[in-house]
RODODO-119189 format. One record per residue (C-alpha): residue number from 1; x, y, z. Coordinates in nm, 2 decimals. Example, Ala and Ser with C-alpha at 12.3 -4.5 7.8 and 13.67 -1.06 7.14 Angstrom:
REM residues 2
(koltor 1,(1.23,-0.45,0.78)) (koltor 2,(1.37,-0.11,0.71)) 
***
This chain:
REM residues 114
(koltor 1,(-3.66,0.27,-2.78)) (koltor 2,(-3.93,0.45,-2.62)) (koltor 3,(-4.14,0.10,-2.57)) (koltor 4,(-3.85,0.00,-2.45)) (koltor 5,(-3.83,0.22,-2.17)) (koltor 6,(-4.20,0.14,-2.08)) (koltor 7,(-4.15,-0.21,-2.08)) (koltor 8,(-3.87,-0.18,-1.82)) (koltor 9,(-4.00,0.05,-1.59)) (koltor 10,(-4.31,-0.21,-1.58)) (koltor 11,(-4.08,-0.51,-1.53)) (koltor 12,(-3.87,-0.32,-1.26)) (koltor 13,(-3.98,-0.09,-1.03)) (koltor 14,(-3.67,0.01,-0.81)) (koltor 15,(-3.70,-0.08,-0.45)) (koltor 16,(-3.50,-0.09,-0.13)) (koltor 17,(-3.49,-0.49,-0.14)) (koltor 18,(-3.35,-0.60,-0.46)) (koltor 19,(-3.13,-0.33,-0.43)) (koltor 20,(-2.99,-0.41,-0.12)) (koltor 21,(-2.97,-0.81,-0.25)) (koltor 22,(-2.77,-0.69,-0.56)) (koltor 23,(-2.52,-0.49,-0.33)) (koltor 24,(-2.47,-0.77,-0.16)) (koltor 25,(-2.38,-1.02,-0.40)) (koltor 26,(-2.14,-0.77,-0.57)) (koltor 27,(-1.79,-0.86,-0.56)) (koltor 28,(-1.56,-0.61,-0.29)) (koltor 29,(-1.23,-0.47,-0.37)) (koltor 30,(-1.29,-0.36,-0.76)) (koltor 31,(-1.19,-0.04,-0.86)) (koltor 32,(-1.46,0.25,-0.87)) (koltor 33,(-1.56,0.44,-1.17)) (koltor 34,(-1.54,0.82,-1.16)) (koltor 35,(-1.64,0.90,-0.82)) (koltor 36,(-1.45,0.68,-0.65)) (koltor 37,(-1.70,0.51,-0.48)) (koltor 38,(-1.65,0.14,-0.38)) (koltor 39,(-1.90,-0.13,-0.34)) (koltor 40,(-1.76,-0.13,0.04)) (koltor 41,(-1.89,0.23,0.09)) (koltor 42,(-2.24,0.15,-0.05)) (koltor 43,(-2.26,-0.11,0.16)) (koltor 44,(-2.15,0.08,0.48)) (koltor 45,(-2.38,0.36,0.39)) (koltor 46,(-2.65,0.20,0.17)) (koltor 47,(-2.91,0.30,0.50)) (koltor 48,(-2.82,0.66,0.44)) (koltor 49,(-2.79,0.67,0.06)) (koltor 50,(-3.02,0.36,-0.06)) (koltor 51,(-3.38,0.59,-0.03)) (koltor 52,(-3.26,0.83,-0.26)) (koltor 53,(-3.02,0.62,-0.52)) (koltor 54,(-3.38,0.45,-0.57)) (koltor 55,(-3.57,0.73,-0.63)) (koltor 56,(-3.32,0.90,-0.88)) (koltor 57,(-3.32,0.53,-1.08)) (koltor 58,(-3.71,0.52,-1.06)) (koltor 59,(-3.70,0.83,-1.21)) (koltor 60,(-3.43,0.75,-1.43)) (koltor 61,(-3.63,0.47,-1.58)) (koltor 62,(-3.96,0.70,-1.59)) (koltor 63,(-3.77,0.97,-1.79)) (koltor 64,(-3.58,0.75,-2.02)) (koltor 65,(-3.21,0.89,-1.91)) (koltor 66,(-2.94,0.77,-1.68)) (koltor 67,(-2.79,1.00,-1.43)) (koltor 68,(-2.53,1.14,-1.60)) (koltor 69,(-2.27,0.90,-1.34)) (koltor 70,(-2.43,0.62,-1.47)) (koltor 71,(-2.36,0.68,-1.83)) (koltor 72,(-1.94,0.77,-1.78)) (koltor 73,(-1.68,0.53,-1.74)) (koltor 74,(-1.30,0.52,-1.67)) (koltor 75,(-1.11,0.35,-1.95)) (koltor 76,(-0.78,0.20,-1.82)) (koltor 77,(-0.55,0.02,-1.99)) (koltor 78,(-0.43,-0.37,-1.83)) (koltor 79,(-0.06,-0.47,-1.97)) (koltor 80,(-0.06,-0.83,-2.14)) (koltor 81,(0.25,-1.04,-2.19)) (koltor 82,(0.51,-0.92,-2.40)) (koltor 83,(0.68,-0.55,-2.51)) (koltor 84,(0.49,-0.32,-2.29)) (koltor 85,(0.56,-0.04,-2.60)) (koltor 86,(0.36,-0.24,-2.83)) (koltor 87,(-0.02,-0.12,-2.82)) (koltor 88,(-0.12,-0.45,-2.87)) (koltor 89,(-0.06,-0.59,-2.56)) (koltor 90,(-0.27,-0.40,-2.39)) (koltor 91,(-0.67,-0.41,-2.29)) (koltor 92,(-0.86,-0.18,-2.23)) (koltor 93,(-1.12,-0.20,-1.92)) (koltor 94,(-1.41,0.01,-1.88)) (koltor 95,(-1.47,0.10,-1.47)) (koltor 96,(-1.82,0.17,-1.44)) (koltor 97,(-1.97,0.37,-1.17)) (koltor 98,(-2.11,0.16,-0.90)) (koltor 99,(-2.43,0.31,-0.88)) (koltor 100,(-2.48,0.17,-1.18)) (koltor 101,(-2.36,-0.11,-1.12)) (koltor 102,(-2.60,-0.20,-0.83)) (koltor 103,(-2.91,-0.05,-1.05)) (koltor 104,(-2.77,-0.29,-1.31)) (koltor 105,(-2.75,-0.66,-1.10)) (koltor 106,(-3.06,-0.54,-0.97)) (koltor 107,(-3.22,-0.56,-1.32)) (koltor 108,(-3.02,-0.84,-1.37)) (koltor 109,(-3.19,-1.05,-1.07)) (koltor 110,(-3.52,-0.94,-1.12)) (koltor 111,(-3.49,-1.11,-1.46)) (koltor 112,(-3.38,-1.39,-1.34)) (koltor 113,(-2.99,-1.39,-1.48)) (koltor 114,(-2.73,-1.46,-1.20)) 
***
C-alpha cells in the first residue's frame, strides 16, 4: 500500500488547474455528502477555498490519509418499483463528499479516464 501511495503522489501532484477543470466538468444539482456542500458552492467559491483544498490533498497524498470528510459518506436509500415495505426494492446510494469528489476526477483526468 505504502508504494502505492508513493507512486500517486508522483503521478499527481495537486494543483490549482486540474482542479479547477475537474470542478468544472462535474455534474450540478447532486446531492452533497455530509457537509452539505454542493458542486455549485465550490464553484462559486473555488477562488477562496481552491488554495487550501489543494494543499490539504497534497498533504493528504504525502501522508497516506484522506481528510477525515473524504473518507465518510451518506448512505440513502432510492425506492424501486414494487411494495415499498419490501427491503428488496430498495438501493442504496452512497453521497460522497464533494471535496472528494473533485480531488477524485482530478485523479481521474490526469490519468487519462473521462
Amino acid at each position: 500500500m505504502e508504494g502505492l501511495v508513493v507512486n500517486l503522489v508522483n503521478v499527481y501532484a495537486p494543483t490549482l488547474g486540474p482542479e479547477r477543470l475537474s470542478l468544472r466538468r462535474m455534474p450540478t444539482n447532486k446531492s452533497p455528502g455530509m457537509d452539505g456542500l454542493t458542486v455549485e458552492f465550490y464553484r462559486v467559491f473555488w477562488d477562496v477555498l481552491g488554495p487550501d483544498l489543494v494543499t490539504v490533498w497534497a498533504k493528504s497524498l504525502q501522508g497516506g490519509v484522506l481528510p477525515l470528510s473524504c473518507r465518510r459518506a451518506v448512505l440513502a436509500l432510492l425506492p424501486k418499483k414494487g411494495d415499498l415495505r419490501d427491503l428488496r426494492n430498495w438501493r442504496p446510494i452512497s453521497l460522497l463528499s464533494t471535496d472528494y469528489k473533485i480531488v477524485a476526477k482530478a485523479i481521474s483526468l490526469r490519468l487519462g479516464s473521462p
